[in-house]
N, CA, C and O atoms as a MOPAC input file, in Angstrom:
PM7 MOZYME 1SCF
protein

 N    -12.92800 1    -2.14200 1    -0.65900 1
 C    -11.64400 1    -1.53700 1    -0.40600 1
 C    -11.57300 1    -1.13400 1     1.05300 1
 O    -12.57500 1    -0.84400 1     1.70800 1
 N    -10.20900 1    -1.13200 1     1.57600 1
 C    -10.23300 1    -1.02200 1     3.08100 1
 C     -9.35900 1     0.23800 1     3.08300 1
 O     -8.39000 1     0.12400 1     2.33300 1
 N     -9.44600 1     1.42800 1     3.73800 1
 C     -8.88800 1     2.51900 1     3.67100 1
 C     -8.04100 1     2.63800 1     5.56500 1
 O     -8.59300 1     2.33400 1     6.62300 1
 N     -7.34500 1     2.89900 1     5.46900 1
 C     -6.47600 1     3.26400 1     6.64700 1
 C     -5.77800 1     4.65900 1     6.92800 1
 O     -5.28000 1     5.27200 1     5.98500 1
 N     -5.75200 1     4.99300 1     7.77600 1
 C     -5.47200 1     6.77400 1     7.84600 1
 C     -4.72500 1     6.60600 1     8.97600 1
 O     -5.02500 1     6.12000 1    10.06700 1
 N     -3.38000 1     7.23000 1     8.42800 1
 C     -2.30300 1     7.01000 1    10.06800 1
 C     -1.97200 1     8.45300 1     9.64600 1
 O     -1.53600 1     9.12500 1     8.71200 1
 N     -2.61100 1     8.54100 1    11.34100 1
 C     -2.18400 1    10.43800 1    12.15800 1
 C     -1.19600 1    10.21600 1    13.00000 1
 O     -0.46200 1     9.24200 1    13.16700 1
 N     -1.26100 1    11.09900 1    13.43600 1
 C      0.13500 1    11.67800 1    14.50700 1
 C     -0.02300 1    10.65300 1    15.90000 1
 O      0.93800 1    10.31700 1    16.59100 1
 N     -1.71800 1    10.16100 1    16.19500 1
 C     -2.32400 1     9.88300 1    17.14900 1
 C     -2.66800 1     8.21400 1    17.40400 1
 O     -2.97600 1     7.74200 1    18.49900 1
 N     -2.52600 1     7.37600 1    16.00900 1
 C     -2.90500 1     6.71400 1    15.76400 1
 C     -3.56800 1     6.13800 1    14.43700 1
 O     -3.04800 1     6.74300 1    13.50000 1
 N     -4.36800 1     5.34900 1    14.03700 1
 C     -4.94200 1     5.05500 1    12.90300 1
 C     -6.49400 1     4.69800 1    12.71800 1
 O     -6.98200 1     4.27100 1    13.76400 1
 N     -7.32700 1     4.76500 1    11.71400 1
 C     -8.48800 1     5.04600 1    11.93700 1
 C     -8.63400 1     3.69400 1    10.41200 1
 O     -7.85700 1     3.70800 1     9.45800 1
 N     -9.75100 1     2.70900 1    10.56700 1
 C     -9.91600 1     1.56400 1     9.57500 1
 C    -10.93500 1     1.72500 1     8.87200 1
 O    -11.88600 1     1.41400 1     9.58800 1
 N    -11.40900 1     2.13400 1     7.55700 1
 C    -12.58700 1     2.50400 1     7.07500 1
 C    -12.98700 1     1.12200 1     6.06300 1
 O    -11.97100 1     0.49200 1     5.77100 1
 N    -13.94300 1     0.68900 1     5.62700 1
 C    -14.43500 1     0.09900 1     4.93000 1
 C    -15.26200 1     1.06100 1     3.44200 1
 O    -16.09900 1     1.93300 1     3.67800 1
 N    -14.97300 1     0.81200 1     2.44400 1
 C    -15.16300 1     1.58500 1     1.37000 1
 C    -16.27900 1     1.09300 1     0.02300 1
 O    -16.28000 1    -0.12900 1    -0.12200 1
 N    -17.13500 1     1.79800 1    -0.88300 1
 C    -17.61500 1     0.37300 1    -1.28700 1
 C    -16.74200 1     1.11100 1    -2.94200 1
 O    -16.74100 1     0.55500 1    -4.04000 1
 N    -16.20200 1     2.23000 1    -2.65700 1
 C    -15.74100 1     2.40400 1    -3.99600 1
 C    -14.31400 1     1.79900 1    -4.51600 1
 O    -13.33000 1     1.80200 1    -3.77600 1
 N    -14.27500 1     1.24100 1    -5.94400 1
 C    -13.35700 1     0.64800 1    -6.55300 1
 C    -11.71800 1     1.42500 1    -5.83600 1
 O    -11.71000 1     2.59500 1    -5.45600 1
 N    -10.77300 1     0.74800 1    -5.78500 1
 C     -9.58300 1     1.12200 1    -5.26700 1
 C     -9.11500 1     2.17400 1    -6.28700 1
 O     -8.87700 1     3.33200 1    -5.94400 1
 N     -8.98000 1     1.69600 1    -7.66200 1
 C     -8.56000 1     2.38100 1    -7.92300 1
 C     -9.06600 1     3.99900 1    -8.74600 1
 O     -8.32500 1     4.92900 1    -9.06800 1
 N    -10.16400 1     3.91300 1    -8.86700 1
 C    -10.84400 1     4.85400 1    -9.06500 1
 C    -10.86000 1     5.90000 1    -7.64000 1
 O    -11.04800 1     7.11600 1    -7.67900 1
 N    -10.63400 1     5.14800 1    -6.50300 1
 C    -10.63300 1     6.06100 1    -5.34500 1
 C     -9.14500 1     6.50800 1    -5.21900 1
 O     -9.00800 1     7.24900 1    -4.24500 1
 N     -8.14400 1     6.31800 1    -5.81100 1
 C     -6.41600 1     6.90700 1    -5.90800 1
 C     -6.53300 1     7.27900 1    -6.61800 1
 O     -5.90900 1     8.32200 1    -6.42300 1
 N     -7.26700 1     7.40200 1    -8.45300 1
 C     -7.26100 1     8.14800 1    -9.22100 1
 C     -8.02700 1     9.67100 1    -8.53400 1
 O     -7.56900 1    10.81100 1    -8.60400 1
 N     -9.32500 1     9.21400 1    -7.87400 1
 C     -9.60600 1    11.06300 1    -7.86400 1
 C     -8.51000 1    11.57900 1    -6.40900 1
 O     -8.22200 1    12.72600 1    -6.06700 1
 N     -8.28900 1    10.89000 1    -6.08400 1
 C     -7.41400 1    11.54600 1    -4.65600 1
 C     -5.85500 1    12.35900 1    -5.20800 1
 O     -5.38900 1    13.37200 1    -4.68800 1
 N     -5.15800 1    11.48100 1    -6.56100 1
 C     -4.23400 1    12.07700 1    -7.46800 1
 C     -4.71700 1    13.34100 1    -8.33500 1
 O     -3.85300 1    14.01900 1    -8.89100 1
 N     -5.60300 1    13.55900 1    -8.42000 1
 C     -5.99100 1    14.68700 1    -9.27100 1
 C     -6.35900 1    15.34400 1    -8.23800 1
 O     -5.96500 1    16.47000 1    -8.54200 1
 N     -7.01400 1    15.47200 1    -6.85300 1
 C     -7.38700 1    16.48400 1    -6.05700 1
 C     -6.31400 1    17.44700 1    -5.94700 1
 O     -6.29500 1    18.67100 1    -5.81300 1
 N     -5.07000 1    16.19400 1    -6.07900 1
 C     -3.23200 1    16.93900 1    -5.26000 1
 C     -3.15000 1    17.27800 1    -6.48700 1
 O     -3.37600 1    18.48500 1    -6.40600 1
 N     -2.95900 1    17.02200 1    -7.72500 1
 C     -2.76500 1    17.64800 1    -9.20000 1
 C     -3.22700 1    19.05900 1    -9.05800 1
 O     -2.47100 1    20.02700 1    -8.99100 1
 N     -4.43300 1    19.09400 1    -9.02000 1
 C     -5.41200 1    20.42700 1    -8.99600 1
 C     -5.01000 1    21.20600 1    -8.03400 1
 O     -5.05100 1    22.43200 1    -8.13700 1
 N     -4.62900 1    20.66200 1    -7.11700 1
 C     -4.32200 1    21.46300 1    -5.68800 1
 C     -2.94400 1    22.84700 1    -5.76900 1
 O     -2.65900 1    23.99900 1    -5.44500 1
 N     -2.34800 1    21.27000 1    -6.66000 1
 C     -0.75100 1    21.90800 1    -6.89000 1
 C      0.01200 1    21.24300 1    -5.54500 1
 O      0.95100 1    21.93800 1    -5.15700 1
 N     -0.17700 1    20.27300 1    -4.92800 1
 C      0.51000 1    19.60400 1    -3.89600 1
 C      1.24400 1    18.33600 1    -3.56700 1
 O      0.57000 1    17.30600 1    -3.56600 1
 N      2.22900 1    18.27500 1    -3.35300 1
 C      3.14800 1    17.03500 1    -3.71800 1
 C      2.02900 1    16.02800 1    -3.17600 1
 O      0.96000 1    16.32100 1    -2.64200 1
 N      2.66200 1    14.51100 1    -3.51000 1
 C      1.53100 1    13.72200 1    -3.66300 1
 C      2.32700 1    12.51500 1    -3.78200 1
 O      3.04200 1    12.52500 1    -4.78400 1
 N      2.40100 1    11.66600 1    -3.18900 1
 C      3.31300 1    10.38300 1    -3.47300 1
 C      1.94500 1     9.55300 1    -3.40000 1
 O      0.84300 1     9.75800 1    -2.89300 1
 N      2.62800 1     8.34400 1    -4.26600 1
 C      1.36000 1     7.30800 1    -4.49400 1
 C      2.58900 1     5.62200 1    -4.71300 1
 O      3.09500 1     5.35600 1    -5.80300 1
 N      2.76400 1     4.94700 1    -3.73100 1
 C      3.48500 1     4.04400 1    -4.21000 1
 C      2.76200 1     2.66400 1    -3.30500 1
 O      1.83900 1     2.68800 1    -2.49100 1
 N      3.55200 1     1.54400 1    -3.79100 1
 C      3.52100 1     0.25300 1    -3.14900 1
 C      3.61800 1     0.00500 1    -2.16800 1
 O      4.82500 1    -0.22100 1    -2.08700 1
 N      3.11600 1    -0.18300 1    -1.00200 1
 C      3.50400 1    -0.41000 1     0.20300 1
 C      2.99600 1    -1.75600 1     1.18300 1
 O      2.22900 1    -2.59700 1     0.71400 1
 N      3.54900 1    -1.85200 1     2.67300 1
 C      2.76900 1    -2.10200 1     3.67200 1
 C      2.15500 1    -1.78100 1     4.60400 1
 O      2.52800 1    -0.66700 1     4.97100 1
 N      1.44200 1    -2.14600 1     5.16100 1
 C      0.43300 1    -1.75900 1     6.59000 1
 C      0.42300 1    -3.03300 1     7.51300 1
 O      0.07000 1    -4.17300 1     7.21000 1
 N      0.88300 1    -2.57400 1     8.67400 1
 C      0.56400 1    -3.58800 1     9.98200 1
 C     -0.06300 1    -2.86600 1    11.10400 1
 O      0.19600 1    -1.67300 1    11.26700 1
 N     -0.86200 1    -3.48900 1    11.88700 1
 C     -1.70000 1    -3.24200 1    13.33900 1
 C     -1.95100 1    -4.45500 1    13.68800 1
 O     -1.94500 1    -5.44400 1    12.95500 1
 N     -2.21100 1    -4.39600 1    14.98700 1
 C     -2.64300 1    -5.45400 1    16.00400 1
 C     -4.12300 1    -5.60400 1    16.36600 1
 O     -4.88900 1    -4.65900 1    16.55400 1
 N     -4.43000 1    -6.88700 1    16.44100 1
 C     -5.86900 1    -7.05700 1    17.14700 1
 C     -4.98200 1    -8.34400 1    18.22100 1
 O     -4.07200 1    -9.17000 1    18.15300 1
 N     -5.91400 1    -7.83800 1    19.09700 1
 C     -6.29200 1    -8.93400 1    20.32600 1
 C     -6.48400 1   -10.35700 1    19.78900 1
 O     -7.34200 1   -10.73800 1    18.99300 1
 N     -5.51800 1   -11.06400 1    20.38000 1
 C     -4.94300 1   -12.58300 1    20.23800 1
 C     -6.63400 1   -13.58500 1    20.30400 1
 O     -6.99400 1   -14.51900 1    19.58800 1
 N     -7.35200 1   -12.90400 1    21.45300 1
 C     -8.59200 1   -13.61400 1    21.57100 1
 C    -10.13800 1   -13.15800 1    21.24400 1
 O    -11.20600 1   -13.27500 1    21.84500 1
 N     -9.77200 1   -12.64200 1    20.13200 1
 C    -11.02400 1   -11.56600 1    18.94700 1
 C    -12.12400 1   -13.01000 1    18.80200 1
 O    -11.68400 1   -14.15900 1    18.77500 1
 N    -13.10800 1   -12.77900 1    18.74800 1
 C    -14.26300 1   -13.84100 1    18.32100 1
 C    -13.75700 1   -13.73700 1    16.50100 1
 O    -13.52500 1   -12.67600 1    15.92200 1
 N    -13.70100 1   -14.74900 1    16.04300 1
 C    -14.13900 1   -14.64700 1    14.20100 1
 C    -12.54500 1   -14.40400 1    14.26300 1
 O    -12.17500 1   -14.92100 1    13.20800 1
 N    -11.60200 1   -13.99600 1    14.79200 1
 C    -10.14200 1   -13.76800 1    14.38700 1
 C     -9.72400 1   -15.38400 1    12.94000 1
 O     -9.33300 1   -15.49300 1    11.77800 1
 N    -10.16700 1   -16.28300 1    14.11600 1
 C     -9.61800 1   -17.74900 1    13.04200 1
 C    -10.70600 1   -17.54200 1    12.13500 1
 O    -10.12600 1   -18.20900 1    11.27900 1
 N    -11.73700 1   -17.22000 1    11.57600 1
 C    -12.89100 1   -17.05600 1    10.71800 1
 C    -11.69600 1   -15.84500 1     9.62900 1
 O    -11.41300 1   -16.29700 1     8.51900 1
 N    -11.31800 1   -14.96400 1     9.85900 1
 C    -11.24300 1   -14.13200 1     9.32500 1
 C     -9.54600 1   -14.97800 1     9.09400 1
 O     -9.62900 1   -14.99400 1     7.86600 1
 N     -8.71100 1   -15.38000 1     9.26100 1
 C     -7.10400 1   -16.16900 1     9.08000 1
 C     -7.94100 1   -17.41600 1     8.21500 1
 O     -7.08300 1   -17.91100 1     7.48300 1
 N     -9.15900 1   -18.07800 1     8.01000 1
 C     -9.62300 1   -18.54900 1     6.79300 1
 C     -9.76400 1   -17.85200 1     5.66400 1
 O     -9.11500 1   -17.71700 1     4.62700 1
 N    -10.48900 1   -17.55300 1     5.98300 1
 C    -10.47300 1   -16.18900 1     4.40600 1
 C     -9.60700 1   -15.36600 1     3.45300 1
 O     -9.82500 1   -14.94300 1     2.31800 1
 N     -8.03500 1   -15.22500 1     4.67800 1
 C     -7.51800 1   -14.79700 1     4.13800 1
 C     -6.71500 1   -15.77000 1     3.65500 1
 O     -5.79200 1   -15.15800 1     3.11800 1
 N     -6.55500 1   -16.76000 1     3.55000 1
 C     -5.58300 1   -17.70900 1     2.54300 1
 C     -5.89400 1   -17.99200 1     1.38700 1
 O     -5.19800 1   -18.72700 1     0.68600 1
 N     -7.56100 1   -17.17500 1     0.79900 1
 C     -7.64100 1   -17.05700 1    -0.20600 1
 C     -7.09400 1   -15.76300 1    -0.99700 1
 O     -7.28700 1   -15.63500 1    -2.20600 1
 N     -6.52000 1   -14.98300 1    -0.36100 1
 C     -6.34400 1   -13.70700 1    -0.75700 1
 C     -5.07100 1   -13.56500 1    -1.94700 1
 O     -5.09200 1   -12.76900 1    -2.88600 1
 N     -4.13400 1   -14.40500 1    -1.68800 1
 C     -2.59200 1   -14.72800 1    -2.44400 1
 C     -2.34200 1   -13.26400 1    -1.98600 1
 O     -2.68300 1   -12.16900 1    -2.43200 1
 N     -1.67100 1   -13.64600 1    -1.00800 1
 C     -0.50000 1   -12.82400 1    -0.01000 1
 C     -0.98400 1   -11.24100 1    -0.01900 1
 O     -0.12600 1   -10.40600 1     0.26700 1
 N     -2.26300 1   -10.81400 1    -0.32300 1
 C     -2.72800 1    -9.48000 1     0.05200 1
 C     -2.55000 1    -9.75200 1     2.13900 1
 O     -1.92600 1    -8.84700 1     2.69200 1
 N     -2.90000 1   -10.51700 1     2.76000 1
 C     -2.61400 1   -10.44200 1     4.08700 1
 C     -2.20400 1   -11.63800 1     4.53200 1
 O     -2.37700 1   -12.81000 1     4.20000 1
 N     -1.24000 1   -10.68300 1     5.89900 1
 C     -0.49400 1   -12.33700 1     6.85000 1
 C     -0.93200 1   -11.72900 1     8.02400 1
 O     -1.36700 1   -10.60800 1     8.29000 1
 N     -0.64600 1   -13.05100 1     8.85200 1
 C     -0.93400 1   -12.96400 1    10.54000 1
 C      0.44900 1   -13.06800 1    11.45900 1
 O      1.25100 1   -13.64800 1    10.72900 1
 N      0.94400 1   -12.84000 1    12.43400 1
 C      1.98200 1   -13.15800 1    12.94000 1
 C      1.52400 1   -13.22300 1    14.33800 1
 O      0.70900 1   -12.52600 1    14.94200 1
 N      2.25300 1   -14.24500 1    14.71500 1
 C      2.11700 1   -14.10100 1    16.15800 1
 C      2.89600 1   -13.29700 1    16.80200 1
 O      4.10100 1   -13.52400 1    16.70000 1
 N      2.41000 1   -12.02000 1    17.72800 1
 C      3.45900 1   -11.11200 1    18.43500 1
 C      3.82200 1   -12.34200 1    19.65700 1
 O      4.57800 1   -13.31300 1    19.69800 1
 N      2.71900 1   -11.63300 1    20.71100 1
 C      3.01900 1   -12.69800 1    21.57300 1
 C      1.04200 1   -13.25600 1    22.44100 1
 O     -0.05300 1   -12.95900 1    21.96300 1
 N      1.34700 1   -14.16900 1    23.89000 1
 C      0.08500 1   -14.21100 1    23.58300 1
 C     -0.82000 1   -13.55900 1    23.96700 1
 O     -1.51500 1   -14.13200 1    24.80700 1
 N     -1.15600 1   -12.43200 1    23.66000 1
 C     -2.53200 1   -11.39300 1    23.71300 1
 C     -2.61300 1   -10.72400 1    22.07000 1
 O     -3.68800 1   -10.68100 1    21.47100 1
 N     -1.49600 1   -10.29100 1    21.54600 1
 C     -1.97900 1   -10.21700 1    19.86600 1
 C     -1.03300 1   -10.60700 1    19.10400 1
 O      0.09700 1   -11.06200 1    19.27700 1
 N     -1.99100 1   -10.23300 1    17.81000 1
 C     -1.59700 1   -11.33700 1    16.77900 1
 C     -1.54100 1   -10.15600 1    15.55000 1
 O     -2.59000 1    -9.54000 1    15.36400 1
 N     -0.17400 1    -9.76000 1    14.56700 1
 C      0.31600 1    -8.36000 1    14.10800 1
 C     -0.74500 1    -8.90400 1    12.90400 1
 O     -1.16700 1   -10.05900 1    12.95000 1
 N     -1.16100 1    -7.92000 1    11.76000 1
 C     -1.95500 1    -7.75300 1    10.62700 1
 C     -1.08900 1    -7.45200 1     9.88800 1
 O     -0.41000 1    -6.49100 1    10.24800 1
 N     -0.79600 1    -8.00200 1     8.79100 1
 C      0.30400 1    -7.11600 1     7.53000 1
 C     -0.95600 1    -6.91300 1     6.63400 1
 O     -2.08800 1    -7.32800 1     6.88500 1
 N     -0.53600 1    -6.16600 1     5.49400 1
 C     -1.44500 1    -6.04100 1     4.60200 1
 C     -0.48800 1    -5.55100 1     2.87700 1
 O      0.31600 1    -4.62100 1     2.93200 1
 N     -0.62400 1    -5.97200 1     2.10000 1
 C     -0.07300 1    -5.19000 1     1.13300 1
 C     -1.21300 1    -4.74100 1     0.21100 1
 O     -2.19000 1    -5.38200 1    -0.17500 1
 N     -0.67800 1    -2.91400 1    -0.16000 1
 C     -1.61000 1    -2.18000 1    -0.86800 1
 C     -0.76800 1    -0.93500 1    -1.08900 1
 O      0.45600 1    -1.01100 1    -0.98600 1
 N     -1.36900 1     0.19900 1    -1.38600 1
 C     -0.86400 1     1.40800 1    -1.67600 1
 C     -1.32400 1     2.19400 1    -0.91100 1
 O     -2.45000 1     2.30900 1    -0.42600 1
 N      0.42500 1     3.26200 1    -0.70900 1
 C      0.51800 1     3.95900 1     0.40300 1
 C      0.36700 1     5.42200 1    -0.36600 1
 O      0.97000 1     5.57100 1    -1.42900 1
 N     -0.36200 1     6.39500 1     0.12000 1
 C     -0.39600 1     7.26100 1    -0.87500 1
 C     -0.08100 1     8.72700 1     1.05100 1
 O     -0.38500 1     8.60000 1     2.23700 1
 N      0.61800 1     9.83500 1     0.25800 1
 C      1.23500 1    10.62600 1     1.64100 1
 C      1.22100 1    11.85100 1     0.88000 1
 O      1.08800 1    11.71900 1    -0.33600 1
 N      1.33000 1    13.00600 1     1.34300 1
 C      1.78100 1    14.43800 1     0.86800 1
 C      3.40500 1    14.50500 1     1.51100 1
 O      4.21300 1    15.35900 1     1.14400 1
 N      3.67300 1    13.56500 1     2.41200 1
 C      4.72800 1    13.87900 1     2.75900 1
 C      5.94700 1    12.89400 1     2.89000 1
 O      6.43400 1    12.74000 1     4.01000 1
 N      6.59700 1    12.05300 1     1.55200 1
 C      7.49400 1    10.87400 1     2.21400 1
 C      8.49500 1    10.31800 1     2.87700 1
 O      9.12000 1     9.25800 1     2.83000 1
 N      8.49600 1    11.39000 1     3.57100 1
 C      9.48800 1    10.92500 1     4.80300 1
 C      8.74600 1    10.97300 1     5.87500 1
 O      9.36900 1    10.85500 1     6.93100 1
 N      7.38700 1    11.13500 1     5.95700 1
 C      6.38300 1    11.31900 1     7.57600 1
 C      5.97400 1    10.04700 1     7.65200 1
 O      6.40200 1     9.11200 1     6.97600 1
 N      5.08900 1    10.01100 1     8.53200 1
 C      4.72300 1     8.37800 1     9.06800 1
 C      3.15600 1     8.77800 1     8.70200 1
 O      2.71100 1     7.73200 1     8.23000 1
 N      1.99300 1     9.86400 1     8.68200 1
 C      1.29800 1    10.28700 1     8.45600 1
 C      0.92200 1    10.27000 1     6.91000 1
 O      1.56000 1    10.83300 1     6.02000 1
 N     -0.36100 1     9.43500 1     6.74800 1
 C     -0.63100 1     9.17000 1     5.32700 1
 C     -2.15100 1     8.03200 1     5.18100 1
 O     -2.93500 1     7.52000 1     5.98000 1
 N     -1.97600 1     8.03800 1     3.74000 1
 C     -3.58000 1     7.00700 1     3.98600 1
 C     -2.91300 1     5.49100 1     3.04200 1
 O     -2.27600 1     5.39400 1     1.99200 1
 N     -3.42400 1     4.50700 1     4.00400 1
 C     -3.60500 1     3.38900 1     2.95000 1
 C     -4.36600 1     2.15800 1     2.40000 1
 O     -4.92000 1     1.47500 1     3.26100 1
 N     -4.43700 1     1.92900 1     1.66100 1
 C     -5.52200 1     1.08500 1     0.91500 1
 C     -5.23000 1     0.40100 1     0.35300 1
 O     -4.29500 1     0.47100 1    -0.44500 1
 N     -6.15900 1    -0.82300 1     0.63500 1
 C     -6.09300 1    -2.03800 1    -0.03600 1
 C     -7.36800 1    -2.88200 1    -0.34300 1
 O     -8.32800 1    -2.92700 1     0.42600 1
 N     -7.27200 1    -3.79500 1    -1.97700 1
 C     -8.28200 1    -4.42100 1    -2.06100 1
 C     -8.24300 1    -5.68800 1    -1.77200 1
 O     -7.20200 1    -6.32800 1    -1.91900 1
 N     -9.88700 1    -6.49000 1    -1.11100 1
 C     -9.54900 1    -7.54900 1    -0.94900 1
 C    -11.06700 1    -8.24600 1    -1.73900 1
 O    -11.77100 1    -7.89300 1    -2.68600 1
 N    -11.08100 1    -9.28300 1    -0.86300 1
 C    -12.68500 1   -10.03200 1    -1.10000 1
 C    -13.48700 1    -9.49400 1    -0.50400 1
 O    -12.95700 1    -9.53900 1     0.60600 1
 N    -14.73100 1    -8.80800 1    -0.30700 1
 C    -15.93900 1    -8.34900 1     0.34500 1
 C    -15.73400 1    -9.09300 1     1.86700 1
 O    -15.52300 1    -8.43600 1     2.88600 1
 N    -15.84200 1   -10.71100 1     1.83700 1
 C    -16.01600 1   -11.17300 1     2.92000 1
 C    -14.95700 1   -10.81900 1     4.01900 1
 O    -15.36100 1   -10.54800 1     5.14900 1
 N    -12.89500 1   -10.80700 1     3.58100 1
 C    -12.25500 1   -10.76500 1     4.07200 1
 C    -12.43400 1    -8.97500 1     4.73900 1
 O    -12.24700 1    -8.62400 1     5.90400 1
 N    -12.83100 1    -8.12700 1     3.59800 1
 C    -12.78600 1    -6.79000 1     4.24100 1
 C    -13.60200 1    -6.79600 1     5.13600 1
 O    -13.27400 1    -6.35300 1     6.23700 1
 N    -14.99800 1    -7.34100 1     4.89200 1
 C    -15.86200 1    -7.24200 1     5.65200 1
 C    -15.33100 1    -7.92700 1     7.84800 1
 O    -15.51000 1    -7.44300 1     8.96600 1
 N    -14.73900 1    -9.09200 1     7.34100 1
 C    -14.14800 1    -9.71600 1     8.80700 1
 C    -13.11500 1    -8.76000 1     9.19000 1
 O    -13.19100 1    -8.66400 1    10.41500 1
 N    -12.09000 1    -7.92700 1     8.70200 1
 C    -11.51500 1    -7.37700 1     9.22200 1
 C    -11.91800 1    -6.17500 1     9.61400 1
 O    -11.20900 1    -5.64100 1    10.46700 1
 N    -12.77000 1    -5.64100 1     9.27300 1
 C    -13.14200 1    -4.21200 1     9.35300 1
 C    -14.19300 1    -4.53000 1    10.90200 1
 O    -14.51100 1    -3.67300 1    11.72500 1
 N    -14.44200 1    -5.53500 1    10.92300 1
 C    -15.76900 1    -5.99900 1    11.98900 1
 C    -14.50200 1    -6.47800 1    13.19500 1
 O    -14.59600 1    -6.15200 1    14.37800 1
 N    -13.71800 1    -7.03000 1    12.82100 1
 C    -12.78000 1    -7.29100 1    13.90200 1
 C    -11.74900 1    -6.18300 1    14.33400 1
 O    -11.35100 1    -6.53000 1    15.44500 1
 N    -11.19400 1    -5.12100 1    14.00200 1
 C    -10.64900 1    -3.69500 1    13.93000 1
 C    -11.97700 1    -3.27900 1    15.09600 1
 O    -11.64500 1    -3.09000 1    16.26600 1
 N    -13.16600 1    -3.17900 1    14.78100 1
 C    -14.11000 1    -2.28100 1    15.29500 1
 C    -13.79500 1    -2.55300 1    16.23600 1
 O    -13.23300 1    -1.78500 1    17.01800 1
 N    -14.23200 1    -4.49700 1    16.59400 1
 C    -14.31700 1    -5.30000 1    17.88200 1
 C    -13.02800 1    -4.90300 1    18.83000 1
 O    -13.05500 1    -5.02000 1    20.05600 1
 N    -12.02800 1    -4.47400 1    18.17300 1
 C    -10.63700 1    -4.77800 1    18.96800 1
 C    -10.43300 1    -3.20000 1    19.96500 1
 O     -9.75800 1    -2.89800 1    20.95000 1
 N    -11.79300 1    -2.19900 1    18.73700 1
 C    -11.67800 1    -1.12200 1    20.26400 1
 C    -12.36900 1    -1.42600 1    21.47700 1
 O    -11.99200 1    -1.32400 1    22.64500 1
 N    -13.33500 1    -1.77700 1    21.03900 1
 C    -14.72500 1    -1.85900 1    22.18900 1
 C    -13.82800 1    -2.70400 1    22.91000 1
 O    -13.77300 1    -2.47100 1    24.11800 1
 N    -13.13400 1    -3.59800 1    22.48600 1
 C    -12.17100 1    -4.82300 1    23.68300 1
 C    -10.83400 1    -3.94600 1    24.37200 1
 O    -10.32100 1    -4.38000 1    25.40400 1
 N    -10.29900 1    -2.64200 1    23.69700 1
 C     -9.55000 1    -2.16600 1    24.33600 1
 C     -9.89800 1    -0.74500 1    25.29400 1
 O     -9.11300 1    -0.19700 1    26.06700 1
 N    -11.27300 1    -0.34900 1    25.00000 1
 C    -12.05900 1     0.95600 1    26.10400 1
 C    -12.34500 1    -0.10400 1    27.27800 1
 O    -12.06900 1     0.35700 1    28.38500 1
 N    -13.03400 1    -1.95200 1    27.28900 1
 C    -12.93400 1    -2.17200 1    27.85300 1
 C    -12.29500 1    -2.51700 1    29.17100 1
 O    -12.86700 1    -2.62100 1    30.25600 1
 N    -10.88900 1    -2.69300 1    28.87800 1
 C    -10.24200 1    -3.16600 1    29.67100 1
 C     -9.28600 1    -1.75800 1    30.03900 1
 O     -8.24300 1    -1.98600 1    30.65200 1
 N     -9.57800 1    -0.41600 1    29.71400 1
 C     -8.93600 1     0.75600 1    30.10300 1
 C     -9.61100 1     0.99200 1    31.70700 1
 O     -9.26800 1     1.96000 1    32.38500 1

């Protein structure tokens, strides 16, 4: 499972080894217990990696096995946008601030989560 966390600041890409949905079930009962609104619905997720990532075409193989969990788009040429479909889960639904997750194949999470990493070290670089 691939977990995503969008702050005020940006977004943070986690790699997970626990079942998806067992990881929205205890996160719904934390807010149950809490007593705190809690939205849990269908959604999307997009971010960018760098047009010239090593493994980028390695990882746009993999995902055509996925049946439409992810697409690629070309922005323009330096990157290339990430969609993803999964569930968006928020305390707040009208904020932009929230976590989201999605399951895929080991290998595909595994290339994206390795290419996400790659795409900072490629963007401290060139700061």
């Amino acid at each position: 499972m691939l977990k995503l966390t969008y702050t005020e600041t940006g977004f943070y890409l986690e790699r997970l080894a626990q079942p998806l949905e067992e990881w929205v079930t205890t996160r719904v009962l934390v807010a149950l217990r809490a007593g705190t609104r809690f939205t849990v619905e269908p959604s999307t997720a997009a971010f960018l990696l760098p047009a010239d990532l090593p493994h980028l075409a390695q990882l746009q193989l993999e995902a055509r096995r996925e049946d439409e969990a992810i697409a690629f788009s070309v922005c323009d040429a330096d990157y290339i946008e990430v969609s993803l479909k999964g569930t968006w889960l928020t305390c707040n639904p009208q904020g932009e601030e929230g976590i989201f997750v999605v399951a895929m194949s080991d290998r595909t999470e595994f290339f994206l989560s390795k290419l996400w990493q790659d795409s900072l070290t490629y963007a401290s670089a060139i700061e």
